[in-house]
DSSP file (Angstrom, degrees, kcal/mol; ACC not computed):
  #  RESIDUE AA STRUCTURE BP1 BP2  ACC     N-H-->O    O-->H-N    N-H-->O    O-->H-N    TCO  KAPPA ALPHA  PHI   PSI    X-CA   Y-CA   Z-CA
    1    1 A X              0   0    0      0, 0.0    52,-0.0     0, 0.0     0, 0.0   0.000 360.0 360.0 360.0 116.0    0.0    0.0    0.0
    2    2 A X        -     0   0    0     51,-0.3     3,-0.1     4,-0.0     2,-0.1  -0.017 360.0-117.4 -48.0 146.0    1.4    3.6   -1.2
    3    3 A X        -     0   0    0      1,-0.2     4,-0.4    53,-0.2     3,-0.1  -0.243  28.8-115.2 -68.6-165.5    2.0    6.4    1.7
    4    4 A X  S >> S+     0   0    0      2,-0.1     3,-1.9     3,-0.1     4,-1.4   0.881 114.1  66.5 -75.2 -80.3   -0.3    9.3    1.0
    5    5 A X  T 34 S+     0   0    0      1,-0.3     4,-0.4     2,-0.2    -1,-0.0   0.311 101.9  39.0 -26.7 -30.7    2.7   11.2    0.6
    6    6 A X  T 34 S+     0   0    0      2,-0.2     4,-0.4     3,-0.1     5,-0.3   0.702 116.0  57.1-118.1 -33.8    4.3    9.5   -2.8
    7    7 A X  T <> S+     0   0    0     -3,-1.9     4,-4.0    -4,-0.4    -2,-0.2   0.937 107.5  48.0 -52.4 -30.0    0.2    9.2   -4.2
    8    8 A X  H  X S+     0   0    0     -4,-1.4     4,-1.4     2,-0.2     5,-0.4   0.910 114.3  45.6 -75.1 -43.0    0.0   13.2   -3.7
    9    9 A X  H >4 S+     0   0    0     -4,-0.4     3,-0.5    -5,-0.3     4,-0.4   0.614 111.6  48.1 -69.2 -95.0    3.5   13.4   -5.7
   10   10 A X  H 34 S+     0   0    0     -4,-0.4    -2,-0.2     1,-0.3    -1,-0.2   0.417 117.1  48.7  -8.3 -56.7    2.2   10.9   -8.4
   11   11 A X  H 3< S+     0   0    0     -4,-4.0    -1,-0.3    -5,-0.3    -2,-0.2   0.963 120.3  33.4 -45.2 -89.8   -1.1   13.6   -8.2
   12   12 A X  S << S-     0   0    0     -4,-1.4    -2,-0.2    -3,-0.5    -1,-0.2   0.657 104.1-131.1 -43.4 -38.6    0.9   16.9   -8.5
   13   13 A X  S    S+     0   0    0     -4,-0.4     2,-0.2    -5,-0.4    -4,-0.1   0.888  82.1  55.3  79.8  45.4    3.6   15.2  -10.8
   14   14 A X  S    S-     0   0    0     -6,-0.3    -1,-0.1    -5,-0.1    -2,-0.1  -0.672  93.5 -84.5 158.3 162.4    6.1   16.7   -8.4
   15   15 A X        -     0   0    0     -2,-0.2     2,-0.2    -3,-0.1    -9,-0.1  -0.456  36.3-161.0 -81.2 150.4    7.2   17.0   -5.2
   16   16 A X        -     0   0    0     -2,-0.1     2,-1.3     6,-0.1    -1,-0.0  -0.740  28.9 -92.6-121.6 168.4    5.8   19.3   -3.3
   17   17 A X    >>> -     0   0    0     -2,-0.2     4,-2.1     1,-0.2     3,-0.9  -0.508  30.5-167.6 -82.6  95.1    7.1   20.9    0.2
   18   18 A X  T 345S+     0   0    0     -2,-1.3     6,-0.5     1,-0.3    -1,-0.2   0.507  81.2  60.7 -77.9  17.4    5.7   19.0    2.8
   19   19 A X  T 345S-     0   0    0      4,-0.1    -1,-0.3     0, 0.0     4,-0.1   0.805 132.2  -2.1 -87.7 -33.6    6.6   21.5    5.4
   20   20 A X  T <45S+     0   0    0     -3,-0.9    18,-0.2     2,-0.1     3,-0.2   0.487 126.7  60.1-120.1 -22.4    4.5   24.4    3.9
   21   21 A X  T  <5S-     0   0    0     -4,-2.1    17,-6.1     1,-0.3     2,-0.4   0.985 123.7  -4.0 -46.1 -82.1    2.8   23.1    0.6
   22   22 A X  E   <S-A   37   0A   0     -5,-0.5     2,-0.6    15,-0.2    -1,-0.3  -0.988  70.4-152.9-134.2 135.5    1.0   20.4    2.1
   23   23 A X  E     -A   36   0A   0     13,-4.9    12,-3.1    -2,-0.4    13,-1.0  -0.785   6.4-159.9-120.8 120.1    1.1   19.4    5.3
   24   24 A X  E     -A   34   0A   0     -2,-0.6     2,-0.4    -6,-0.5    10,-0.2  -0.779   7.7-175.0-112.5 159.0    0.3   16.1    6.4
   25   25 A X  E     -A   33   0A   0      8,-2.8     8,-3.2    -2,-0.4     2,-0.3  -0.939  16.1-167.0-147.6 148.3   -0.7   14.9   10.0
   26   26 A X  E     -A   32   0A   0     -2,-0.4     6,-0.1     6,-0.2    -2,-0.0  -0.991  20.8-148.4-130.0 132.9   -1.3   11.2   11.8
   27   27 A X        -     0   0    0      4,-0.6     5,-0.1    -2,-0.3    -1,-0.0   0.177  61.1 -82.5 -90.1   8.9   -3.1   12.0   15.2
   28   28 A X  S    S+     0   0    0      3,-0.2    -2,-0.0     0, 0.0    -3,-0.0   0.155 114.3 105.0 120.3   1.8   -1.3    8.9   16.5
   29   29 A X  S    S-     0   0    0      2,-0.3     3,-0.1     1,-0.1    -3,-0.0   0.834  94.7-112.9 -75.8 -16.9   -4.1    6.4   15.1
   30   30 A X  S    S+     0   0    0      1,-0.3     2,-0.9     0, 0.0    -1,-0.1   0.641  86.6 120.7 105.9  10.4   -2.0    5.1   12.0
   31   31 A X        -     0   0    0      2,-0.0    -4,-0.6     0, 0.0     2,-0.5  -0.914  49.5-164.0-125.4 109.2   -4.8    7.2    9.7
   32   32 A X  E     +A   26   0A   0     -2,-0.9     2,-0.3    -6,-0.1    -6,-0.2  -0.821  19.1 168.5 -91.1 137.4   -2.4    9.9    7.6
   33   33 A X  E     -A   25   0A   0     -8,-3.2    -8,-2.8    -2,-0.5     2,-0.3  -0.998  40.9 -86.8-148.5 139.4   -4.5   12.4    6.3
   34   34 A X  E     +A   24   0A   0     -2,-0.3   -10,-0.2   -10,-0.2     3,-0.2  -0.270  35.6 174.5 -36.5 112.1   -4.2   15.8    4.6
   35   35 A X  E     +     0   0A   0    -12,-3.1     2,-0.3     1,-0.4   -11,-0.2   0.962  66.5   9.8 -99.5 -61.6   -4.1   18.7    7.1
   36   36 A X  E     -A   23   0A   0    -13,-1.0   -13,-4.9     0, 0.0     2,-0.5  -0.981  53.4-162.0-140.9 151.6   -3.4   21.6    4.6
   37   37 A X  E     +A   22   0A   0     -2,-0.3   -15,-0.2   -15,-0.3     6,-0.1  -0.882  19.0 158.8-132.9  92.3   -3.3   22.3    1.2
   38   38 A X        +     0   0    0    -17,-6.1     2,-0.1    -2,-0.5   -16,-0.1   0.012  36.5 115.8-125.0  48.3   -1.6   25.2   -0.3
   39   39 A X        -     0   0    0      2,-0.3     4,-0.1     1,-0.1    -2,-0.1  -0.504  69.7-125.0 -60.2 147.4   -0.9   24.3   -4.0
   40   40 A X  S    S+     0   0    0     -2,-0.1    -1,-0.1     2,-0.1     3,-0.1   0.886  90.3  84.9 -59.6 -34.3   -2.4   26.0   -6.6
   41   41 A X  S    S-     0   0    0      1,-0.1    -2,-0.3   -29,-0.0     3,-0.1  -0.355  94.7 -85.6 -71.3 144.0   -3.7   22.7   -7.9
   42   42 A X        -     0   0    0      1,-0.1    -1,-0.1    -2,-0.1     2,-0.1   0.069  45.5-107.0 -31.5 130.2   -6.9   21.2   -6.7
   43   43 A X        -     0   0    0     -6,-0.1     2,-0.2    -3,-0.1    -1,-0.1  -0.627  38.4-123.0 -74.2 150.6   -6.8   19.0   -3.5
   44   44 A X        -     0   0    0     -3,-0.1     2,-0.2    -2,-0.1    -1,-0.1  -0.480  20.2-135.3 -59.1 125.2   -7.2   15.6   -4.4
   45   45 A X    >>  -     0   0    0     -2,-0.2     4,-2.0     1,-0.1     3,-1.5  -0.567  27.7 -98.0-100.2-164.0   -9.9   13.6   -2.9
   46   46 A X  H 3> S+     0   0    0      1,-0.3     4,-2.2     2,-0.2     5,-0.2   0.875 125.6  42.8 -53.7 -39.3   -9.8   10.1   -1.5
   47   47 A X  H 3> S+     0   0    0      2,-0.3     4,-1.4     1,-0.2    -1,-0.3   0.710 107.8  59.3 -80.1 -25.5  -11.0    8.4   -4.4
   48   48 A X  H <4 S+     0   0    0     -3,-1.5    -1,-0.2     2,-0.2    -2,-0.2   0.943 117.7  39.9 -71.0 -61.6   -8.7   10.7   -6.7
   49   49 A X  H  < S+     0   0    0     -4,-2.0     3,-0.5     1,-0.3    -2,-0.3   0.535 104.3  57.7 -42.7 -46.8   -5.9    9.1   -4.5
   50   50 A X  H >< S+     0   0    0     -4,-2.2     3,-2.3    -5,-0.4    -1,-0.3   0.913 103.1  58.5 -74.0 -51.8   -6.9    5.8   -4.1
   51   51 A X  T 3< S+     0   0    0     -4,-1.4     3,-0.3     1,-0.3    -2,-0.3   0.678 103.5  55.7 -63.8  -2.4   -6.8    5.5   -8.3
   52   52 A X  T 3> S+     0   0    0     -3,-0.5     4,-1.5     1,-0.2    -1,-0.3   0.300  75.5  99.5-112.4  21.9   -3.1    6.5   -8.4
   53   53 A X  H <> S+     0   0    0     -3,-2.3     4,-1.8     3,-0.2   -51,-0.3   0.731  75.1  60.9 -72.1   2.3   -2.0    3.8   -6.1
   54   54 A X  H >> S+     0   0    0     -3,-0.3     4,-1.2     2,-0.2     3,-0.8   0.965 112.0  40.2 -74.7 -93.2   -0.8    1.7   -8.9
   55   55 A X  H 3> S+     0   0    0     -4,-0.3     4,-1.5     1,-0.2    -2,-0.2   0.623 109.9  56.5 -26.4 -27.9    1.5    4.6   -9.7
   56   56 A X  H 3X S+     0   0    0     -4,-1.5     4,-1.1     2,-0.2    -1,-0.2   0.958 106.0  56.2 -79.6 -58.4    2.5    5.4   -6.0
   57   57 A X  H << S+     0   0    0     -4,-1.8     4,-0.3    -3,-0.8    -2,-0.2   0.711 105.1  53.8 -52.0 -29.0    3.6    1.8   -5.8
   58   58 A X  H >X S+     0   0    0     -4,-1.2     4,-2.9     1,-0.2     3,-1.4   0.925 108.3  39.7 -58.3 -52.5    5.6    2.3   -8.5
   59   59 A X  H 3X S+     0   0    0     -4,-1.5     4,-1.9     1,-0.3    -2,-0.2   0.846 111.5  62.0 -82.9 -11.5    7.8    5.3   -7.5
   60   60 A X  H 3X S+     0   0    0     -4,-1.1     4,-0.7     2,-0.2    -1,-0.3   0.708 108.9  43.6 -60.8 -28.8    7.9    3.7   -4.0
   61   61 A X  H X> S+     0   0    0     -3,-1.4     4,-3.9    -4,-0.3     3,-0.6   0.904 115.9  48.6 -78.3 -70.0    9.6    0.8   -6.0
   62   62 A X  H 3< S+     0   0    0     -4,-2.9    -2,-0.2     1,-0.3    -3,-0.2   0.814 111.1  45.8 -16.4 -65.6   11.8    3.3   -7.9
   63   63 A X  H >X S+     0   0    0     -4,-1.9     4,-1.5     1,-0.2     3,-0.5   0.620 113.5  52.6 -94.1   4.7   13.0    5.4   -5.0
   64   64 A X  H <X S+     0   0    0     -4,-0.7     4,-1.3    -3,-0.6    -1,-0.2   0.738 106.7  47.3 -75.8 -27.9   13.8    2.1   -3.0
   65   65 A X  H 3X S+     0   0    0     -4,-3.9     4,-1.1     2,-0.2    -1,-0.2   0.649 118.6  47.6 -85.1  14.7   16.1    0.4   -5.8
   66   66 A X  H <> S+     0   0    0     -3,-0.5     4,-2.3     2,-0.2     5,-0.4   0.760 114.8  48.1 -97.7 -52.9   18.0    4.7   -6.0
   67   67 A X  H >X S+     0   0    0     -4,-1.5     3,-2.4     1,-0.3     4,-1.1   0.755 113.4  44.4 -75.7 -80.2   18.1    4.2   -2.3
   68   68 A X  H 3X S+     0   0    0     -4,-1.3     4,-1.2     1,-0.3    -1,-0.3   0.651 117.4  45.0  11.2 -69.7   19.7    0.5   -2.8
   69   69 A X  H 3X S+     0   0    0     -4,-1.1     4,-1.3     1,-0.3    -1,-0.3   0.733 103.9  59.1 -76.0 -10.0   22.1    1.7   -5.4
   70   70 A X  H << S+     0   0    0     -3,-2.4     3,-0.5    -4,-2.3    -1,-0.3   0.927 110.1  49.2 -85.7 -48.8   23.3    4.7   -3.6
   71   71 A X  H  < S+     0   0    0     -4,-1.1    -2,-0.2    -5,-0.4    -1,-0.2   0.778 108.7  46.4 -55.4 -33.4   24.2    2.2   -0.9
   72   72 A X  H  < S+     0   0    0     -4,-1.2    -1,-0.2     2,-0.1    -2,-0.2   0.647 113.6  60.5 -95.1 -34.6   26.1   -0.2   -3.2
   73   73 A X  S  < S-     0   0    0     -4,-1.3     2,-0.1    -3,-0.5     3,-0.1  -0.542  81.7-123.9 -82.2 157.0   28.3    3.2   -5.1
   74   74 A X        -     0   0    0      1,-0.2     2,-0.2    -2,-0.1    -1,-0.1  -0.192  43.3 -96.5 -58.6-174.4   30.4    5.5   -3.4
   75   75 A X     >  -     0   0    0      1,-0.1     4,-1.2    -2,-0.1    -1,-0.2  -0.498  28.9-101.2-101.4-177.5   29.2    9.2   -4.0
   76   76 A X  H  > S+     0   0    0      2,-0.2     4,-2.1    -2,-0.2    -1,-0.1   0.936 125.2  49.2 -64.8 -51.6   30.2   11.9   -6.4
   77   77 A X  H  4 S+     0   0    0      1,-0.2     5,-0.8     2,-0.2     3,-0.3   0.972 112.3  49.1 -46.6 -67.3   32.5   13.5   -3.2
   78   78 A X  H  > S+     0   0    0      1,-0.2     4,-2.4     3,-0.1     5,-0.2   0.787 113.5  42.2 -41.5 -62.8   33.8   10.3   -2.6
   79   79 A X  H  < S+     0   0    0     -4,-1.2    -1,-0.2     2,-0.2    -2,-0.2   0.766 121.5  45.1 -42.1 -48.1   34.9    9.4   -6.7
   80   80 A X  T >< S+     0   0    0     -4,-2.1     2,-2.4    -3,-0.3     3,-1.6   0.539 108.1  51.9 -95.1-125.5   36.2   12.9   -7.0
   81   81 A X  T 3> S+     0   0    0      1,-0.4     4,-1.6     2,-0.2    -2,-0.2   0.183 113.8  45.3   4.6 -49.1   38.0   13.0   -3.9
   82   82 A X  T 3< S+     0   0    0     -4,-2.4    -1,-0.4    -2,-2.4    -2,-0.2   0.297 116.2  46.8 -87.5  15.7   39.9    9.6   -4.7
   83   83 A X  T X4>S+     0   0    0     -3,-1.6     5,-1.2    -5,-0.2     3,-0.5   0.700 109.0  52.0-107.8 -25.8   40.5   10.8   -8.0
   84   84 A X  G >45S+     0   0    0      1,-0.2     3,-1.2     3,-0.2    -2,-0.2   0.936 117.7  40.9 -48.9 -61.4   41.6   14.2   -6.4
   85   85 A X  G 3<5S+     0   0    0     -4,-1.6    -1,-0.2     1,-0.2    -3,-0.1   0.464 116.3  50.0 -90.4  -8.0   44.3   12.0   -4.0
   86   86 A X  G < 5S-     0   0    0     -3,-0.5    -1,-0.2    -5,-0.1    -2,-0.2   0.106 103.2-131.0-121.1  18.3   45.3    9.6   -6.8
   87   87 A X  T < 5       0   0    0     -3,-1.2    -3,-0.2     1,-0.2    -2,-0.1   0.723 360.0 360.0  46.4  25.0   46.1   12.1   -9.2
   88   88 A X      <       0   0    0     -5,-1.2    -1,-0.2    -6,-0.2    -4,-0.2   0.753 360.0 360.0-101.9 360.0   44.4   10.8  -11.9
């Protein structure tokens, strides 16, 4: 099951600032829910949201194999830094 969070990007077709855009809140039940919404674009309702989990599961897939391969590489600092210190 997609967060909220990656259905709303999948909605907007970009990320949006979840400290002032849209602000999401769990009142300690496990039920995340929109709190405010200050995009220009329409808020989404549930049902709008609930048809892009198909898509939400996807980029949830996505940013887990980035987050996977960023673990497996060194970084750009790192590659430039040994190329820096090995003169090539």
């Amino acid at each position: 099951m997609s967060s909220l969070s990656n259905k709303i990007i999948v909605y907007l077709d970009r990320t949006p600032d979840f400290q002032k855009d849209v602000l999401l809140q769990d009142d300690g039940d496990g039920v995340v829910y929109i709190k405010e919404w200050n995009v220009d674009e329409a808020q989404p309702t549930e049902e709008q949201l609930n048809a892009l989990e198909s898509q939400a599961d996807d980029l949830e897939t996505a940013n887990q194999v980035i987050s996977n391969r960023k673990k497996e590489y060194p970084s750009i600092e790192e590659c430039v830094h040994a190329i820096l210190d090995d003169d090539l």
